[in-house]
C-alpha positions in Angstrom: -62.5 -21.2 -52.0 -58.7 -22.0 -51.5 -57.4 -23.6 -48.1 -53.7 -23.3 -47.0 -52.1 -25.7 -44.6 -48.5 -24.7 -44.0 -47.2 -27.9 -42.6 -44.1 -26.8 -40.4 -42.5 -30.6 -40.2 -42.6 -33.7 -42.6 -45.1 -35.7 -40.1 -48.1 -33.7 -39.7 -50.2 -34.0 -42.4 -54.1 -32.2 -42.6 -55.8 -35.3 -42.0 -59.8 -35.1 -41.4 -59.4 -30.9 -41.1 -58.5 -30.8 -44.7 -61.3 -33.7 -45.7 -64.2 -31.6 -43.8 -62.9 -28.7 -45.7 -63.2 -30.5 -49.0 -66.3 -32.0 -48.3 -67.7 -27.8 -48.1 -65.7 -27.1 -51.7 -62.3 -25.9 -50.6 -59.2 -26.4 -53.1 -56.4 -27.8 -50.4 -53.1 -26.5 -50.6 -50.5 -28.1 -48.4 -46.9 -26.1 -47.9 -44.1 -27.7 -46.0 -41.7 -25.6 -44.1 -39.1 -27.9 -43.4 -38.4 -30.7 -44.9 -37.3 -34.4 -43.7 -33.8 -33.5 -44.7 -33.6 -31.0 -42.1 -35.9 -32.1 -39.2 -32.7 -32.0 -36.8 -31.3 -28.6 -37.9 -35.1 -27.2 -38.5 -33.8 -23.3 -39.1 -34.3 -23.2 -42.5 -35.4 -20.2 -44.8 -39.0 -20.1 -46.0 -41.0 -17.3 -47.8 -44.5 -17.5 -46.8 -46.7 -16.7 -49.8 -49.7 -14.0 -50.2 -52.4 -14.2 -48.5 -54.6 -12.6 -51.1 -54.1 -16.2 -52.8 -56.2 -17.9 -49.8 -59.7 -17.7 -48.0 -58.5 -19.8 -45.3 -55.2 -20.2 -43.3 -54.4 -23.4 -41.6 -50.7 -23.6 -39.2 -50.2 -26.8 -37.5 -48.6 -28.4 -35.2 -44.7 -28.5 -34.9 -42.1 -30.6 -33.0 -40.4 -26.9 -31.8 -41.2 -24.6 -29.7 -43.4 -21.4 -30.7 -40.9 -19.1 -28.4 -37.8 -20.8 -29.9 -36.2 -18.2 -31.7 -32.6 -19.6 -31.5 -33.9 -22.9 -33.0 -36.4 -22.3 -35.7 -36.0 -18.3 -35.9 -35.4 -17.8 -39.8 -38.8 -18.9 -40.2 -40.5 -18.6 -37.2 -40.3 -14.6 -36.9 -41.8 -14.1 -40.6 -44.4 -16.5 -39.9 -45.2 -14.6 -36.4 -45.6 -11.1 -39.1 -47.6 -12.8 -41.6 -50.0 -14.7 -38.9 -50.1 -10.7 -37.3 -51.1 -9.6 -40.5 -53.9 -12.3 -41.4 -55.7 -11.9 -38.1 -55.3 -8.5 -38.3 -56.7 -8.2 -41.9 -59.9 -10.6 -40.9 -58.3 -13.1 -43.0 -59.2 -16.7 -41.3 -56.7 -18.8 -39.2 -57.3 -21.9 -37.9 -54.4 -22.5 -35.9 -53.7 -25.9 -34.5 -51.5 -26.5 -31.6 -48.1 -25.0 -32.7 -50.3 -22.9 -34.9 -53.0 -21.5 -32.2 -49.7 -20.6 -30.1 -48.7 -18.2 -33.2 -51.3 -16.4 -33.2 -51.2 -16.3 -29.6 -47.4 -14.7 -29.8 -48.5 -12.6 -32.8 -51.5 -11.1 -31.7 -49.6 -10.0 -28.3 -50.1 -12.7 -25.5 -47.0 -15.0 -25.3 -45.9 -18.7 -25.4 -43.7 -20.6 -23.4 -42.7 -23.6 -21.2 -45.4 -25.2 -19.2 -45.0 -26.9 -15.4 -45.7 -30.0 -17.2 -46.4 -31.8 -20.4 -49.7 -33.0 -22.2 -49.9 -35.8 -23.8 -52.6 -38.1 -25.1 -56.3 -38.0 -25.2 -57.9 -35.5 -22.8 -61.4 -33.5 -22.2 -61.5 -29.6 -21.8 -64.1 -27.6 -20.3 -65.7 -25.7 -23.5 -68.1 -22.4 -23.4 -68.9 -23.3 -27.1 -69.7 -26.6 -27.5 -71.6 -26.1 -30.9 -67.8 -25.0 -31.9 -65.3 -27.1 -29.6 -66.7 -30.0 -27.8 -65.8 -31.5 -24.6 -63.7 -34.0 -26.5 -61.3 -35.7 -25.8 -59.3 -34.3 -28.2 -55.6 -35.3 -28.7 -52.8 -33.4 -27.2 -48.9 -33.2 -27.2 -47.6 -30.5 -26.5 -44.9 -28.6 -23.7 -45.6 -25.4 -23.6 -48.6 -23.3 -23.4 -49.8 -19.5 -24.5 -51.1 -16.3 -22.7 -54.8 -15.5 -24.0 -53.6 -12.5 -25.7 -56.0 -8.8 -25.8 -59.0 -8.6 -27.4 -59.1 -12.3 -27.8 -61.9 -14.4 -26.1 -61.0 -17.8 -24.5 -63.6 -20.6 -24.9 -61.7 -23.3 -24.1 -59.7 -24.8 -20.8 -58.7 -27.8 -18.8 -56.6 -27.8 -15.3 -53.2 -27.7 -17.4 -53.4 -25.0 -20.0 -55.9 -22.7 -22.2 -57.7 -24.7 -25.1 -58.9 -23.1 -27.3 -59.4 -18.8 -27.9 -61.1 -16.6 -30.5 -59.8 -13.7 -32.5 -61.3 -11.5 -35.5 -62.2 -14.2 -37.7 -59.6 -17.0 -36.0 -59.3 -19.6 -34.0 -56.2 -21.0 -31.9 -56.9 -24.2 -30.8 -54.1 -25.9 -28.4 -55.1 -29.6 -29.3 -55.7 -31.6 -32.6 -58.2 -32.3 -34.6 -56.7 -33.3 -37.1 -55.0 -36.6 -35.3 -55.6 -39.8 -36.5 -53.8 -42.9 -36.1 -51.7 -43.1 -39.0 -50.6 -39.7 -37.9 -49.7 -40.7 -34.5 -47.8 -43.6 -36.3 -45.4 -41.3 -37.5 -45.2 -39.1 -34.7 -43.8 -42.0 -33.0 -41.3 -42.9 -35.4 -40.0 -39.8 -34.8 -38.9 -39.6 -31.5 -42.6 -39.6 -30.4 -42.7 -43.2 -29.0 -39.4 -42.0 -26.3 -41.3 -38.8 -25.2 -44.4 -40.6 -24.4 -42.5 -43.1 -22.4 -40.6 -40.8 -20.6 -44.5 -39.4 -19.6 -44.9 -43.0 -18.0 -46.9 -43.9 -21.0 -47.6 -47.0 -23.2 -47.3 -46.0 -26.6 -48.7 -49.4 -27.9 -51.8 -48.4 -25.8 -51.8 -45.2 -27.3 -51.7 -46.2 -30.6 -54.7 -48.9 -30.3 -56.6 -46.0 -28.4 -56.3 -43.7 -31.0 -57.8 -46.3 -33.6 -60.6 -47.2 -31.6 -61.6 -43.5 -31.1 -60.6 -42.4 -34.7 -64.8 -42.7 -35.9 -65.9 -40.3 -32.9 -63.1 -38.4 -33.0 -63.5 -37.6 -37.0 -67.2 -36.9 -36.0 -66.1 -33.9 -33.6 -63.7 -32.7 -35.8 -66.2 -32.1 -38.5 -68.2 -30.4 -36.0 -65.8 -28.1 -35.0 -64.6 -27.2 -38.9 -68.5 -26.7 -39.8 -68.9 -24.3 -36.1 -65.9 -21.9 -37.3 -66.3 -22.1 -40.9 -70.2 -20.9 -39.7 -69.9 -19.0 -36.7 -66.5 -17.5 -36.7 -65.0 -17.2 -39.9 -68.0 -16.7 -41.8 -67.1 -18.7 -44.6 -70.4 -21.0 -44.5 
């Protein structure tokens, strides 16, 4: 079985997502939609690639916003058709963060600015524990998505939906696939100013994130082996 991650900047990479998939026999292929070159003028042109080539379809996370249009729309509106037509096909999604808020757009809910931000390591209130814990799980995002029809949330906390099912997919609005060399680099680039500007320590962060990467690693292998069993059907 083939796994695609289509990385949208050059500071997200798969992490313990793509190691849990390996460890069940996935071949891990990682695309990158823009590249460091043009991480300040991210509206590049990218042709997403068949989806008869993969079993499984990662998105992750992105710096921009999933409603941007004007910023990131070269890319951003072929990626919302060819997320549309994966769900829609039964093909598995796993969409994290930026990701889950694709499918969110493309399956007919919507995305957009939340009252306030999210940032760091936070519990949600889960109806399928054997799939997504209670965490904490690692957020950082702005915005937030509309559950979208026929889609079955099963995962919330007091600022934003968590985490919803779909056909065979899964949105998920945090990441599991955050660990603390990850976070490094999301604060060399312009991470470390946002979290501050959240009243934050971002040297505390950092040392957090390390001393929770063992449980945190655990959970995320939970929750690949729960929708790999239970949702995509691909276990």
């Amino acid at each position: 079985m083939k796994a695609l991650f289509i990385q949208h900047d050059h500071i997200s990479p798969p992490g313990p997502v793509a190691d849990r998939l390996r460890h069940h026999g996935f071949d891990i292929v990682e695309q990158l939609v823009v590249p460091e070159s043009s991480f300040r003028e991210p509206n590049v042109h990218f042709e997403f690639p068949n989806l008869d080539d993969y079993d499984l379809i990662i998105p992750l996370g992105a710096p921009w916003g999933a409603w941007d249009d004007g910023c990131i729309g070269n890319w951003l509106q072929p990626e919302l058709d060819w997320i549309r037509t994966a769900v829609e096909t039964n093909k598995p999604v796993l969409g994290v963060c930026f990701g889950g808020q694709l499918i969110a757009r493309a399956m007919g809910g919507s995305v957009g600015r939340a009252p306030n931000c999210e940032i760091g390591w936070k519990d949600v209130w889960t109806d399928r524990p054997e799939i997504v814990s209670s965490g904490p799980w690692f957020q950082f995002h702005y915005d937030r998505w509309v559950v979208p029809p026929g889609a079955t949330e099963i995962a919330r906390n007091p600022f934003a939906s968590q985490a919803f099912t779909i056909n065979k997919s899964l949105a998920l609005q945090f990441h599991p696939e955050l660990i603390g060399s990850a976070l490094q680099g999301w604060l060399d680039w312009d991470g470390r100013a946002l979290v501050e500007k959240d009243g934050q320590d971002p040297d505390v962060m950092m040392a957090q994130t390390y001393a929770y990467e063992e449980a945190a690693t655990a959970r995320t292998n939970s929750l690949i082996d729960g929708f790999l069993r239970d949702i995509a059907g691909l276990i």
